[in-house]
Backbone as CSV, one residue per row, in Angstrom:
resi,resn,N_x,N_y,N_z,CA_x,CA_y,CA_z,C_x,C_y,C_z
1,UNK,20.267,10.330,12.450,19.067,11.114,12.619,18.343,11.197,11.282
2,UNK,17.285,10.857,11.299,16.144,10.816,10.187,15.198,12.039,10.250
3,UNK,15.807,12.980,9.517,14.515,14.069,9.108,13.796,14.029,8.358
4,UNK,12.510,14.173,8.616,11.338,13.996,7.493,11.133,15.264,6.672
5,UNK,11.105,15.677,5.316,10.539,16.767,4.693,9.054,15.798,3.881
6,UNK,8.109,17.048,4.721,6.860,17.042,4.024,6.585,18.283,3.459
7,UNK,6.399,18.181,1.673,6.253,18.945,1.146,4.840,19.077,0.967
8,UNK,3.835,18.629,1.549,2.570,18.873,2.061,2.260,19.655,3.186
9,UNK,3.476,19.982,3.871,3.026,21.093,4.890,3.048,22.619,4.209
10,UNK,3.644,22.772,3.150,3.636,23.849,2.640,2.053,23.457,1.700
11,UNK,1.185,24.807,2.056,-0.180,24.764,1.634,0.041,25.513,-0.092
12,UNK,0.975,25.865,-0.368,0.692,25.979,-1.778,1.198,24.541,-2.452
13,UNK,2.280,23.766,-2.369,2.492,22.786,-2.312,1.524,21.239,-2.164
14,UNK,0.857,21.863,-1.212,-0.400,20.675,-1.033,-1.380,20.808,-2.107
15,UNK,-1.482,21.721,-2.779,-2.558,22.243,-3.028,-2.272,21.660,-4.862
16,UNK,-1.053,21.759,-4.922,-0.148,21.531,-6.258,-0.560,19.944,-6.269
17,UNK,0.300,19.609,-5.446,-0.008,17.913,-5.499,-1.272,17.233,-5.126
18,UNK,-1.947,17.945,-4.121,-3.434,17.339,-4.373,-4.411,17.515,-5.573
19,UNK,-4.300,18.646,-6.281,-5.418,18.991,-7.018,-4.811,19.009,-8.597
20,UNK,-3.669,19.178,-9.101,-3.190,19.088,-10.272,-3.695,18.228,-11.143
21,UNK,-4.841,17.930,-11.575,-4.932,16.797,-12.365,-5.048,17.535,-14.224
22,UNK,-4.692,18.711,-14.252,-4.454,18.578,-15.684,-2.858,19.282,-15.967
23,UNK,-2.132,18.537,-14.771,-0.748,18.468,-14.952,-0.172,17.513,-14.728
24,UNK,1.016,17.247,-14.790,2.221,16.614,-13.944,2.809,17.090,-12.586
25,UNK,2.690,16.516,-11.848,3.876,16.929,-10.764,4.671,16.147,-10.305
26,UNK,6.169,16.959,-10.349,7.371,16.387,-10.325,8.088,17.044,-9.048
27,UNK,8.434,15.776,-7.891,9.296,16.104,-6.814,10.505,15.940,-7.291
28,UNK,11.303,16.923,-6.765,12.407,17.063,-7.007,13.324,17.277,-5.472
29,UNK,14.211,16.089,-5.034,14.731,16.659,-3.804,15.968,16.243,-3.295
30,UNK,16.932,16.966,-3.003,18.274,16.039,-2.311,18.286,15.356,-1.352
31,UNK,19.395,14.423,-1.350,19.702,13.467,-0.143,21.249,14.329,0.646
32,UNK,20.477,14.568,1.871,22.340,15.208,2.199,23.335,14.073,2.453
33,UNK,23.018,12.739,2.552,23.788,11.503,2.587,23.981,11.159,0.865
34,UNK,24.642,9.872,0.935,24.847,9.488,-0.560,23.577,8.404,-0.980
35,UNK,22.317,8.415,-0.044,21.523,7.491,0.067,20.920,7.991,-1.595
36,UNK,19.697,7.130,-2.286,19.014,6.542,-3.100,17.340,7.702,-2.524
37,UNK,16.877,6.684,-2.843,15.383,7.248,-2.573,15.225,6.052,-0.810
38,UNK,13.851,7.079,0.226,14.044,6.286,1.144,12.668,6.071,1.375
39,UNK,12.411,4.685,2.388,11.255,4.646,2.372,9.837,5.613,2.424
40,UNK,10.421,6.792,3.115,9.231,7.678,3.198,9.142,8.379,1.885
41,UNK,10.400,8.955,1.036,10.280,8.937,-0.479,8.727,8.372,-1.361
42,UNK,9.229,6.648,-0.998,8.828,6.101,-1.789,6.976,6.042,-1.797
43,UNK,6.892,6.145,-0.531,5.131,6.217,0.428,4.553,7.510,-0.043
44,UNK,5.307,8.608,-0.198,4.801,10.175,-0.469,4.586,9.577,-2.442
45,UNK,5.499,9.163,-3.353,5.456,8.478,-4.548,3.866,8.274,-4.851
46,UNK,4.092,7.525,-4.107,2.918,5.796,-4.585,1.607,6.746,-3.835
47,UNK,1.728,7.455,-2.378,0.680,8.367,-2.358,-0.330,9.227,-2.790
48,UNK,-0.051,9.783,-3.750,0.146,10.577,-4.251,-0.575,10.545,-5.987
49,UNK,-1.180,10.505,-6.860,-1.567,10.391,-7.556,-0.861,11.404,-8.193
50,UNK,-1.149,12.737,-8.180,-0.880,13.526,-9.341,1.106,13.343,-9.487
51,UNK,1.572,13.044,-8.491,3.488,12.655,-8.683,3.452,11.653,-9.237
52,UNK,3.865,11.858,-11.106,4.380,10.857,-11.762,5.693,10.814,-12.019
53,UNK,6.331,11.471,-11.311,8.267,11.410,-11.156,8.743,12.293,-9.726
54,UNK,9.631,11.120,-9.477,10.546,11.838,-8.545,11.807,11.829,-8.343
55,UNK,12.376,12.639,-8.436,14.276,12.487,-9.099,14.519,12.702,-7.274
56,UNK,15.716,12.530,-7.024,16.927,12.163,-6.131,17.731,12.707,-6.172
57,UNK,18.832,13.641,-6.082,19.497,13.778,-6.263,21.192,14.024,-4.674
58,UNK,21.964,13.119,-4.889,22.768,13.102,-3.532,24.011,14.090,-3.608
59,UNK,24.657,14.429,-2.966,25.620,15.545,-2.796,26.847,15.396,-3.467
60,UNK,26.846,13.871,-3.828,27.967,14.138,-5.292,27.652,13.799,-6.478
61,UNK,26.533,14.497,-6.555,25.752,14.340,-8.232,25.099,13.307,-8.528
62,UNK,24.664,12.290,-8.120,24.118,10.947,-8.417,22.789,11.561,-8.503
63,UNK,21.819,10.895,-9.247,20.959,11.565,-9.902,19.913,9.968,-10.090
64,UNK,18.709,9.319,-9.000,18.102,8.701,-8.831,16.622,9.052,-9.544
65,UNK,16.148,8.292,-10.298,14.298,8.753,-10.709,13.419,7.634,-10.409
66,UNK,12.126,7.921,-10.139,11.231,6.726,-10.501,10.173,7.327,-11.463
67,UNK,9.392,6.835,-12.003,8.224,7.255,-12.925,7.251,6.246,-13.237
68,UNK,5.722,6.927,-12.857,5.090,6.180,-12.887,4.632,5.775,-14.484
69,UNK,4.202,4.436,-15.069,4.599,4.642,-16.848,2.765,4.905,-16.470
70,UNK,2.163,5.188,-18.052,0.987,5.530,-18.115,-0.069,3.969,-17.528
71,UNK,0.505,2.815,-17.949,0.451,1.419,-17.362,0.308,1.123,-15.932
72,UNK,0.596,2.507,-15.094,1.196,2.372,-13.658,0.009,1.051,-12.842
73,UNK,0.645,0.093,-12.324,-0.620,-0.336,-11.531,-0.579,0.005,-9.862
74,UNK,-1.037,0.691,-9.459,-0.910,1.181,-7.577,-1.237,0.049,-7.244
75,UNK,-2.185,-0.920,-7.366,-2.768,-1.934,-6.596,-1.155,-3.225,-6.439
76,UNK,-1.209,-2.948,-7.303,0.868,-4.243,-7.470,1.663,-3.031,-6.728
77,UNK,1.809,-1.740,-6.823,2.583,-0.909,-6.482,3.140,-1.384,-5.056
78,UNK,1.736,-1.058,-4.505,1.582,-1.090,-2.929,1.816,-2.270,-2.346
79,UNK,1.478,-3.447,-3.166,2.324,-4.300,-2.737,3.426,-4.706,-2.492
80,UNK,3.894,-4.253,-3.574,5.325,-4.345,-3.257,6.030,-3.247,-2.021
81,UNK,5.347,-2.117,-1.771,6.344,-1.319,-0.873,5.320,-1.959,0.618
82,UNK,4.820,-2.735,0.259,4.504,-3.462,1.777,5.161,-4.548,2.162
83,UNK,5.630,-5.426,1.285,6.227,-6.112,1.462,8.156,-5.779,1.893
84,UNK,8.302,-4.238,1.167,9.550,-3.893,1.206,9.367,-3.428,3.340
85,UNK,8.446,-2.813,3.198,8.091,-2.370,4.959,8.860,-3.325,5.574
86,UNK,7.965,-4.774,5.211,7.711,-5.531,6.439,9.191,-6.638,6.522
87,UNK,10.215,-5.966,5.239,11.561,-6.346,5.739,12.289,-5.173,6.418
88,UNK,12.086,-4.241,6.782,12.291,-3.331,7.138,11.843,-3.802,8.843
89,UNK,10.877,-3.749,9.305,10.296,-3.959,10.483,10.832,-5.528,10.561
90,UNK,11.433,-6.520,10.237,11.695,-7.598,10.812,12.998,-7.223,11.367
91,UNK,13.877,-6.436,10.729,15.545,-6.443,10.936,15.415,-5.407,11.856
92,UNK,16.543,-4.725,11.643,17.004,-3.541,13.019,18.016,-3.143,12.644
93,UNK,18.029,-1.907,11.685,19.435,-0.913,12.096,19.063,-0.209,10.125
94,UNK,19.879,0.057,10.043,20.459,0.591,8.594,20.996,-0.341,7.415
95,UNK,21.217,-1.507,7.556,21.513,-2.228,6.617,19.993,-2.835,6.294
96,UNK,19.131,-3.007,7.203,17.050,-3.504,6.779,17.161,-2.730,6.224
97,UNK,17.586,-1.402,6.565,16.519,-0.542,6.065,16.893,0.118,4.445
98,UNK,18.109,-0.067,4.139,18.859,0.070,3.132,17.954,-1.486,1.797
99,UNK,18.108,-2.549,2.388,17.640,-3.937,2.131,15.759,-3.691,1.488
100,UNK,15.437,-3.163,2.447,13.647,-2.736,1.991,14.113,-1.838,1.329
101,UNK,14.492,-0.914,0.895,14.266,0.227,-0.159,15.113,-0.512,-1.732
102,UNK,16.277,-1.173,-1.287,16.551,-1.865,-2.306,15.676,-2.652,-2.967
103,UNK,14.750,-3.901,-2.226,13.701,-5.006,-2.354,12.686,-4.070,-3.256
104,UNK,12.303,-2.968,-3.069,11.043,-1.975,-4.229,11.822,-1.581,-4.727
105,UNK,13.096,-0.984,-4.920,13.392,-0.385,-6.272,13.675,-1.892,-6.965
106,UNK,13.985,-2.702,-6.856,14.772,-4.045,-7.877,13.007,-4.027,-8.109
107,UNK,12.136,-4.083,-7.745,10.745,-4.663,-8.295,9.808,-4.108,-8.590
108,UNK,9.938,-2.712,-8.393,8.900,-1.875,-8.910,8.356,-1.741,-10.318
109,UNK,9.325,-2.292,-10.993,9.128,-2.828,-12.802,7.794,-3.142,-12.535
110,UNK,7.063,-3.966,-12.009,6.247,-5.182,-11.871,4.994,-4.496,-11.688
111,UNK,4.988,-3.482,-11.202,3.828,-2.270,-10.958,4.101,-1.165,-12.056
112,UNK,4.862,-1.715,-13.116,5.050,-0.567,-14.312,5.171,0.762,-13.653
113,UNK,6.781,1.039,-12.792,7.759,2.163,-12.468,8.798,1.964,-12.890
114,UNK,9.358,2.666,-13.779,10.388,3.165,-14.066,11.687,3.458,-12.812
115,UNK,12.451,2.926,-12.518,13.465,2.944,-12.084,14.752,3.492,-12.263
116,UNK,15.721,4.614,-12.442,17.021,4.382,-13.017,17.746,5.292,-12.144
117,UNK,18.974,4.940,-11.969,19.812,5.873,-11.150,21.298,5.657,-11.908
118,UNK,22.020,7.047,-12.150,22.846,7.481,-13.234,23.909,8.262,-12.000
């Protein structure tokens, strides 16, 4: 079962990440599995303009980030998490879908994101 948290339904929250532009905003959120960051993660990310980091964190401490560098390019970004989609939508089950989120984190370098998981 795949639950979605949108931290855009909370209107102070929306309001943070839509309009912040003489801040940073940083998502911060657990995985109750031992998963990474997941595709909808990564779409709310790249969405998102004022989120230039988003940490991970899974239930036995693993501790996932991305960051956008000041270099960030969205236009390469998005490419790449389209291309990660559309291995996602060819396969079927949890190992695609594991496979597309792997395929953008190994390449998100390329759109100048920061990657690291500790």
């Amino acid at each position: 079962m795949n639950i979605l948290v949108d931290p855009c339904m909370n209107t102070v929250a929306y309001h943070l990440i839509t309009a912040s532009f003489d801040c940073i905003v940083i998502v911060l959120h657990n995985h109750p599995s031992l998963s990474k960051f997941s595709l909808e993660d990564i779409k709310f990310f790249l969405g998102n303009g004022t989120v230039k980091m988003m940490v991970v964190v899974t239930n036995l401490g693993n501790i996932s980030y991305l960051v956008k560098r000041d270099s960030y390019n969205r236009h390469k970004a998005i490419g790449i998490y389209n291309h990660a989609v559309s291995v996602h939508n060819e396969g079927s089950g949890l190992r695609d879908y594991q496979k597309a989120v792997s395929y953008f984190l190994s390449n998100c370098y390329e759109a100048n994101i920061i990657y690291e998981d500790r």
